[in-house]
C-alpha positions as CSV (number, residue, x, y, z in Angstrom):
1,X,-90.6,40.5,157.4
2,X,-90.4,42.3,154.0
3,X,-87.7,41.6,151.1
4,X,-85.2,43.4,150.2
5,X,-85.1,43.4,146.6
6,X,-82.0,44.6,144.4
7,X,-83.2,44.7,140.5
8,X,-81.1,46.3,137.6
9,X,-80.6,46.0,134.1
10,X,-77.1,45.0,133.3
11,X,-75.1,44.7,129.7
12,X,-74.0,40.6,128.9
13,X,-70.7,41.6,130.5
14,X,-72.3,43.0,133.7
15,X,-72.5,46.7,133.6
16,X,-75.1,48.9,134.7
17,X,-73.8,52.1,133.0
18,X,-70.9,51.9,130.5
19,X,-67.1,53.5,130.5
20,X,-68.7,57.1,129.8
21,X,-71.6,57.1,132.2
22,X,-74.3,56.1,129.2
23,X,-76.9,53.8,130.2
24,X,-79.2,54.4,126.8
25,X,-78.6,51.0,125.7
26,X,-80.6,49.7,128.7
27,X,-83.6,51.3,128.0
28,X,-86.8,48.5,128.4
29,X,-89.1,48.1,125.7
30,X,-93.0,47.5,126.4
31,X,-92.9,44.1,126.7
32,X,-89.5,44.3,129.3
33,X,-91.4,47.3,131.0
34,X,-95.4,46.0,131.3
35,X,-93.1,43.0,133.0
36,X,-90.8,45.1,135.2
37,X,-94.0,47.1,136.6
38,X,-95.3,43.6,137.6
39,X,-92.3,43.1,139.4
40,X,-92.1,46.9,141.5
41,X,-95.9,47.2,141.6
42,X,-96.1,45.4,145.1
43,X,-92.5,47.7,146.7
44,X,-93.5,49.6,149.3
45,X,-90.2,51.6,149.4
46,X,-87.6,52.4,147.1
47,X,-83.7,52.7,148.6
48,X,-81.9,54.9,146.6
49,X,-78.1,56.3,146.4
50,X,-77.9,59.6,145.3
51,X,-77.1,59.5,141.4
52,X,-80.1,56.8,141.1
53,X,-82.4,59.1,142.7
54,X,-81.3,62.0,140.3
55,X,-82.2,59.5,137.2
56,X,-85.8,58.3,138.4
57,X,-86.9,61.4,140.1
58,X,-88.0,62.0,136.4
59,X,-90.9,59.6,136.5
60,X,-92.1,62.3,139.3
61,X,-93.1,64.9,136.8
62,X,-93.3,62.5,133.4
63,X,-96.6,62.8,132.3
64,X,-96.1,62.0,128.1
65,X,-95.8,58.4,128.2
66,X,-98.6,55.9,127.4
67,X,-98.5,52.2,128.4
68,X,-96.1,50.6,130.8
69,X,-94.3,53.9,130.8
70,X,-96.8,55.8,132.3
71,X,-98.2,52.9,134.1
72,X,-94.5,53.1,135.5
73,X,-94.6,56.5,136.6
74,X,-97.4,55.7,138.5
75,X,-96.4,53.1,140.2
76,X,-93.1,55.2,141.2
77,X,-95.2,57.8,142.3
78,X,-97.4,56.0,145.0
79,X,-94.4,54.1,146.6
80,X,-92.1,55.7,149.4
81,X,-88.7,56.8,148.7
82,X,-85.2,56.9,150.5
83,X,-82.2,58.4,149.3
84,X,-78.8,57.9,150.4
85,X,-76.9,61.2,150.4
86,X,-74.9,63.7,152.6
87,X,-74.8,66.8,149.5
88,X,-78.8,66.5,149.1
89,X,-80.4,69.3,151.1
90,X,-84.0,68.4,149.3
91,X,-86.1,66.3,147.2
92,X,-88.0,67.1,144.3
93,X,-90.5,63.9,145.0
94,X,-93.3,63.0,147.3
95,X,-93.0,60.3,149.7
96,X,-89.2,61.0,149.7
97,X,-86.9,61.4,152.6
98,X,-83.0,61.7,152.9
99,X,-80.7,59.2,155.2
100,X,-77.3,60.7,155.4
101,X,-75.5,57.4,155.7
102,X,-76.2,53.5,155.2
103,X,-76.9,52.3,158.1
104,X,-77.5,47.9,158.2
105,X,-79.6,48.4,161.7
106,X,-81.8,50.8,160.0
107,X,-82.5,48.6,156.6
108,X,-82.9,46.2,159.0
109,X,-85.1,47.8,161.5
110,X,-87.2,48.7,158.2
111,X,-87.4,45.0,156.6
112,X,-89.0,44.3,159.8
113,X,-91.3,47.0,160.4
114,X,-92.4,46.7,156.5
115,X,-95.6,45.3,155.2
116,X,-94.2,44.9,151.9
117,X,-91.2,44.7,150.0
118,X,-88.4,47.3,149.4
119,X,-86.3,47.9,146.5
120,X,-82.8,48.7,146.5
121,X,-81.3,50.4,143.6
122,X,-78.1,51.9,142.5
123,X,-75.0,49.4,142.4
124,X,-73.3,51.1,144.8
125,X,-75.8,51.6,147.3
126,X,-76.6,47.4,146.2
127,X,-72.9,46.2,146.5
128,X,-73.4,48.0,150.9
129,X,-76.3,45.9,151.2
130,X,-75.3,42.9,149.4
131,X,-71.7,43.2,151.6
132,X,-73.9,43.7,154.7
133,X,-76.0,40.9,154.2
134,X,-79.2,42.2,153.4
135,X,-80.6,41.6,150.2
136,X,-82.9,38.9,150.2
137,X,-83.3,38.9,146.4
138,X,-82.1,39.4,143.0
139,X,-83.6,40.3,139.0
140,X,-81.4,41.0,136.9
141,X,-82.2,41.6,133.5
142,X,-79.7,41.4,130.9
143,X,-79.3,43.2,128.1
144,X,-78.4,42.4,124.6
145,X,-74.8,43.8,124.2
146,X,-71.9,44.0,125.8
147,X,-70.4,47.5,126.7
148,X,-66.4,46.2,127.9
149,X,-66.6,48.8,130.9
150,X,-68.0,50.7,133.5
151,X,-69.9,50.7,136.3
152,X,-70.5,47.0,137.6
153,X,-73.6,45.8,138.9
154,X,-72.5,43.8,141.5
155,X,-69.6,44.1,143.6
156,X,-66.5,42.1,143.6
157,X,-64.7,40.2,146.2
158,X,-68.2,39.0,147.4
159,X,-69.4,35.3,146.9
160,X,-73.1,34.5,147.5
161,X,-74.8,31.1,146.9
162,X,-78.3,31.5,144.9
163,X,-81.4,29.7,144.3
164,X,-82.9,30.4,140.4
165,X,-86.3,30.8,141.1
166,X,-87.3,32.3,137.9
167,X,-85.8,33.0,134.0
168,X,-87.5,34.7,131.0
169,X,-86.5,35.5,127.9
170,X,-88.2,38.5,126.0
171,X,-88.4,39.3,122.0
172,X,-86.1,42.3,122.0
173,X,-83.2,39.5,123.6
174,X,-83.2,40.9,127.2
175,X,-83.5,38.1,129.6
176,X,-84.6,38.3,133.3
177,X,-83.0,36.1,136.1
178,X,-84.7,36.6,139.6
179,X,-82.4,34.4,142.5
180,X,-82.7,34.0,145.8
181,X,-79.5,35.0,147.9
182,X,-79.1,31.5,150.4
């Protein structure tokens, strides 16, 4: 049975977009990204909510990036894509199809019938899945500043034991935790 896999990039004080919406400050840097493509080269499907869709449909049509960047795009290209979303009528992106609602049978149904892992991203979309019991895994990598507000990356009233399986800590400061959820 495949992972599920919820991976984002969070400030020190553990937000994935700050009081007005900005996420700039989380932008990787080659060494973070060559290391992030490691980690999403082997998902077979991405989960999406609709406002992360809208950000990484870019990597669809970016085409002036060299090194992990465009390796990136790449990498986002060839995988399979679901967004979450009852206002989409389309997608701009191959390999892309729309659920109307989270459903846990159907993430379910799909860990099971997946030879690889999926990716779960948005922390709304996480938080469902992490509620529902579903996320097998965590990497978080965390950023070098602190941004007092915004969009959390993991929901409250929730308490999960972990396992660290894995740290890192990269020149620009951004370190990466990767748990298991026990």
């Amino acid at each position: 049975m495949a992972n599920l896999i919820y991976s984002a990039i969070t400030s020190l004080d553990g937000y994935v977009e700050d009081a007005d919406g900005g996420f700039e400050w989380a932008a990787p840097d080659e060494e973070v990204h060559a290391f992030v493509n490691e980690l999403e080269r082997p998902i077979a499907t991405y989960l999406y909510g609709r406002r992360m869709y809208d950000t990484m449909v870019y990597w669809e049509t970016a085409t002036d990036h060299s090194g992990a960047s465009r390796e990136y795009a790449e990498i986002w290209r060839a995988a399979e894509k679901v967004v979450y979303s009852r206002t989409l009528h389309a997608v701009t992106s191959a390999r892309t199809r729309i659920w109307r609602t989270f459903e846990p049978d159907a993430i379910q149904r799909l860990k099971e019938s997946s030879a690889a892992d999926l990716s779960i991203g948005g922390a709304d979309l996480a938080g469902q899945a992490l509620n529902g019991g579903l996320v097998d895994e965590c990497h978080l990598f965390i950023a070098p500043i602190m941004v007092g507000g915004g969009k959390q990356a993991l929901p409250n009233d929730l308490r999960l034991r972990l396992e660290l399986l894995d740290e890192r800590r990269f020149t620009s400061g951004f370190v990466h935790l990767h748990y298991r959820i026990l």
